[in-house]
Each structure stands twice: as C-alpha cells, then as structure tokens.
N, C-alpha and C positions, 0 to 999 in steps of 0.2 A: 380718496379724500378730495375735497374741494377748494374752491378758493373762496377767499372771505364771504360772507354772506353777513345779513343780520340778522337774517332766519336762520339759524342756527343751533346746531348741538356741538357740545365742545365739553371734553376731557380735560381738565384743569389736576396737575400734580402740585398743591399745595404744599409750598417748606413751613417751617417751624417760624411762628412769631407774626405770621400773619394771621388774620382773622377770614371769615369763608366772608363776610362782608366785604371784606379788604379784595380778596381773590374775586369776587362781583363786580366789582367797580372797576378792578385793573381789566377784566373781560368787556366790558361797557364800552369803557375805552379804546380798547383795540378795535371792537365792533364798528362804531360809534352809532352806539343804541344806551340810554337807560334801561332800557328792556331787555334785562336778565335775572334770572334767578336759579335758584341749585336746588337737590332733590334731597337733601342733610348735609348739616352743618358737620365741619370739625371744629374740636378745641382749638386756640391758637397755636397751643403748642406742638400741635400733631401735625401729622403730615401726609400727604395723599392725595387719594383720589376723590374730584368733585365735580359731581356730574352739572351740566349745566345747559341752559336750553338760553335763546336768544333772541329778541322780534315777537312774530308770533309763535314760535315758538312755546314760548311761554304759557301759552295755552293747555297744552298739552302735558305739564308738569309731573297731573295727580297718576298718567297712565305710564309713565316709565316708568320699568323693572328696577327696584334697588334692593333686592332680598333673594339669595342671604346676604350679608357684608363681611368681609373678611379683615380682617386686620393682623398685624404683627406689631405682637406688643412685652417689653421687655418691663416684666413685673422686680423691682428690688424689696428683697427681706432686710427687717430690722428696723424698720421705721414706718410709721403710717403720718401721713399729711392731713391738714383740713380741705383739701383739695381733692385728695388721693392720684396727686398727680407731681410733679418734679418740681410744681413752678407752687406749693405750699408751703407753708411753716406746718414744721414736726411737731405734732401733738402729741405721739406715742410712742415708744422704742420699745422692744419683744428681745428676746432670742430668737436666733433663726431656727427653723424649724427643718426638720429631715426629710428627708425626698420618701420617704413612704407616707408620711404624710401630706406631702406636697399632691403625691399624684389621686390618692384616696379624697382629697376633697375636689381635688378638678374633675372627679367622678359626681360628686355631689353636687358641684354647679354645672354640670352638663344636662343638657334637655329640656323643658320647660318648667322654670323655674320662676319664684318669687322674688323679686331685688328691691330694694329700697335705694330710688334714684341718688346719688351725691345730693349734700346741702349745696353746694357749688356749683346748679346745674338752670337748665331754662325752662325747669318743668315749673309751671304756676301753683302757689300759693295763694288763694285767696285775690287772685286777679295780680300778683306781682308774680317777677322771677323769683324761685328761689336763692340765687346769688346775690341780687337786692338786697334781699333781706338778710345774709349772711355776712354779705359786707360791712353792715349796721350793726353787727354781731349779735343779730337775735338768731334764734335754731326754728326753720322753716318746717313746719307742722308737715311732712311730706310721707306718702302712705306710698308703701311696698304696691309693685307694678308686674303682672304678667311677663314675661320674654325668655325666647328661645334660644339660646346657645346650643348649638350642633355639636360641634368638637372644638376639643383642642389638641395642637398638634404640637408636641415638645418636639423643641428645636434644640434647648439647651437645658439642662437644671445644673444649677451648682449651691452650694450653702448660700451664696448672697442673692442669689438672681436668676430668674427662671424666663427663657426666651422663649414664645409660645406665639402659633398661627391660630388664632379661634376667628372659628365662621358662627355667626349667627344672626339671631331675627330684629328687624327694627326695632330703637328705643332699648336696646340692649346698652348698659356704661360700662366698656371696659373698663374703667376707674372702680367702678363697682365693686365686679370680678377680682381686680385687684386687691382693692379693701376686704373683700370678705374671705379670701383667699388665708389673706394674713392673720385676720381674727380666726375663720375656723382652723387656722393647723399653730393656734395658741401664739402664733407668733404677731408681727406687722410689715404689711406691704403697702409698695406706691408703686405707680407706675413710671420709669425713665424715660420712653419713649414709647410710641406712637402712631404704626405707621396703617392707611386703609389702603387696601390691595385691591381690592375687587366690590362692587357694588350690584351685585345682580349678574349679570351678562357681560360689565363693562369691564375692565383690565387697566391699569394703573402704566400697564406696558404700551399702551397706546394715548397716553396722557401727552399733552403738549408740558416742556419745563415754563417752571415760572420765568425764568431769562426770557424766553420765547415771548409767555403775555407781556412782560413788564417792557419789551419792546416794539410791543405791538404788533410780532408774528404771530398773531392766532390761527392756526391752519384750522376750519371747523370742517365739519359736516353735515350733511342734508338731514333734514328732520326727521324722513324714513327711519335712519339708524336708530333713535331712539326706540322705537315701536319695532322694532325686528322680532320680538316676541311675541307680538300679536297677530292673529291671522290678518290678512289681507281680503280686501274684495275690490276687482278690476273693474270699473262702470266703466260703458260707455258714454256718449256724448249727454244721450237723455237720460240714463242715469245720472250723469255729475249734475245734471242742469236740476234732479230733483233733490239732492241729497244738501243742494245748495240753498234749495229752499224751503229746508229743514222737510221735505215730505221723505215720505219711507221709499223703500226698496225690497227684492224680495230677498228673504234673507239664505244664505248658502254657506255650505262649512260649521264648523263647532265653533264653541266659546260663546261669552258673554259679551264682546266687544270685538269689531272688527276696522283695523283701519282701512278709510277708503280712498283708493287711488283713480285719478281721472284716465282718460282716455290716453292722454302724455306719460302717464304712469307719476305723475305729480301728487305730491299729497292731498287731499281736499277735507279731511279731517278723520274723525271716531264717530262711529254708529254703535250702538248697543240693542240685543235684541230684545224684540217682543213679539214673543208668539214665532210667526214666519217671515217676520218681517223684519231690517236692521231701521233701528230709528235714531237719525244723526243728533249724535250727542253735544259733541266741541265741532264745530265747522270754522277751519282757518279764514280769519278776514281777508278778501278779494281772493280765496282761493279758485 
C-alpha cells in the first residue's frame, strides 16, 4: 500500500446510515480532491464494500472489474415492506413458509433470470427516479430487467430468517430476491441486513474502516491496482511518447484492452485494439 495520493484507488467499508454519496465526500475530504467517484452505489442502510477511484483516477472508472458481487444478506419471513428492506413500512404479513420451500425457489431465482426492480429504487421512469415517484405515492410504471445470480449459499435457514451468501451479476436487487422469495414460497420476506463482500477481484477484507476515512486516514493505492485484471503492455520511451499522443502501437498479447505502462512502469493509461495495433483509449492527464 501507499501513501496518500489523489490519484487514487481506495476500498471504502461503508457502515449502515450512511449514503455511498456520503462515503464520496468523506473520501474527498481525506484526499483533498473533489474528484471521486465509486463503481456502484449501496443502499444507506447496507453496508460494505465501495470501490472508489480518485484524481485522475476517475478516468478510468468504466474499466474496473466489479462482477460478480457478492453479498451477505439476512432475508426475514412474515412481512414484506414497500421498501423490501428493514428501513419500510409493512404492507404485507404471510405465514412463514418451510425450508423445502425456502430452498426449491432459491432454485428458481438462481441463474439468469427476470426481476422486476424495487418501486424504491434509482432505475428511471420516464426521465425520474423511481423512488421520486414512490415517494409521491404514485406506482413507477417499471419493467422486469435481465440479471444473473450465480448462487446462493445458506449460511442459516430457520422458520423466521434465512442468512444467505449470493454472488451475482450487476443490477442484480437483493431487495428483489428477497421480495420474491417470500411471494413465490406463499409466504413474505424483507431483508434485515445487508452486507457487500466482494466486488469483482476486490475483498471487503482489504477495505480501510469508516473510523479510518472519517479521520482522514485514507491509506490508498496506486491506480495499477484497479486494472490488475487487465493485460498490461510495457512501452518504452518512444512508445509512451506515442501512446501520449493518442497514435497507435503494435499490439501484443490477448484481450480487448490493454493497460499501458511507461518506461517507470507508471500508468499512462488504456489502449483498445484494432486489428495489430493497440489504439489509446483513456490516456491519464500529464501522464
């Protein structure tokens, strides 16, 4: 690890009640850049991991890894929320429902599947949020969305409450999961808690605490780190000197994107190819 930078990549463990906006600002701060942003939001009331880029960073956003996502999420039976989360008012109460059917529909929401986002949520309406418009108390005209949930991995099931590790694909709502959960095994669920573990490559176990940002220990890392999943290519001097001025290079290696490192082994940005040749995509300013 390094020492502050405002080029930056920074693991942020978000508590409960803050917003990823909130966790932004408090990162800013410690930097002292406005120039931050994250690669997915959490709820307020979740809690976790939030990948975050810094400086120029920032640039580089759309190419870190953040699939699959992992989450640990403690689903409660016998009530469903308009939220489908802890921090709702109850709309519904069920019987709880039996652990043969608990696990025969987390069969059926496994794999690529059809979900119909939360009313509660930041997917757009007609050019608004949906929660706008929820909070006005109209019902956001909102259409069932593609997404992959891999597994789920029962930690716990008991008649009130079932603690579960699901990995899956972006744009995935646990809140979802949840809600449907409880409607298809006849019964109603919400979710109590909330927690993201894992985003791609990155570990929640190498996350800085919020104690840490909120006094302006940020310990980051070099902007490399973000891109460790992509190939690399090594220029020399009159390479960096062309890649800087957006001309091509000859291209070497697989993949569709290479990031490229100077003769210091510095980042100097992403090339994408074409043909034989890598043609620079993002090139970091004054790299």
């Amino acid at each position: 690890m390094q020492a502050i930078s405002t080029d930056a990549f920074v693991l942020v463990d978000k508590p409960a009640g803050i917003t990823s906006f909130d966790a932004v600002r408090a990162v800013g701060r410690a930097l002292g850049t406005r120039r931050v942003g994250h690669t997915g939001t959490l709820d307020p009331f979740a809690t976790g991991l939030l990948v975050m880029l810094a400086g120029r960073g920032t640039r580089l956003m759309r190419y870190v890894p953040g699939e699959p996502k992992v989450y640990r999420a403690e689903i409660v039976f016998g009530s469903e929320t308009d939220t489908h989360d802890l921090t709702g008012s109850v709309i519904r109460e069920a019987a709880l429902p039996d652990e043969e059917q608990v696990r025969r529909v987390i069969e059926r929401l496994t794999g690529s599947i059809e979900q119909l986002p939360p009313e509660y949520s930041a997917r757009k309406v007609q050019g608004k949020r949906a929660y706008e418009l929820a909070r006005r108390g109209e019902t956001p005209d909102l259409a069932p969305t593609p997404v992959v949930v891999h597994s789920w991995e029962v930690l716990t099931l008991e008649p009130t409450r079932l603690v579960a590790r699901i990995t899956c694909g972006g744009g995935t709502y646990i809140r979802a999961l949840a809600r449907d959960l409880g409607r298809l095994t006849d019964s109603a669920a919400h979710v109590a808690t909330l927690r993201r573990e894992r985003c791609g490559p990155f570990d929640i176990a190498d996350a800085v605490s919020w104690d840490e940002v909120s006094a302006g220990r940020v310990v980051t890392r070099g902007l490399r780190v973000a891109l460790l999943a992509m190939p690399t290519l090594l220029l020399d001097e009159e390479g960096a000197r062309r890649v800087k001025h957006g001309m091509t290079v000859p291209a070497q290696g697989e993949g569709t994107h290479s990031a490229l490192l100077g003769p210091d082994d510095d980042l100097l940005g992403v090339a994408r190819r074409e043909g034989d040749r890598w043609q620079p995509e993002t090139i970091l300013p004054n790299a």
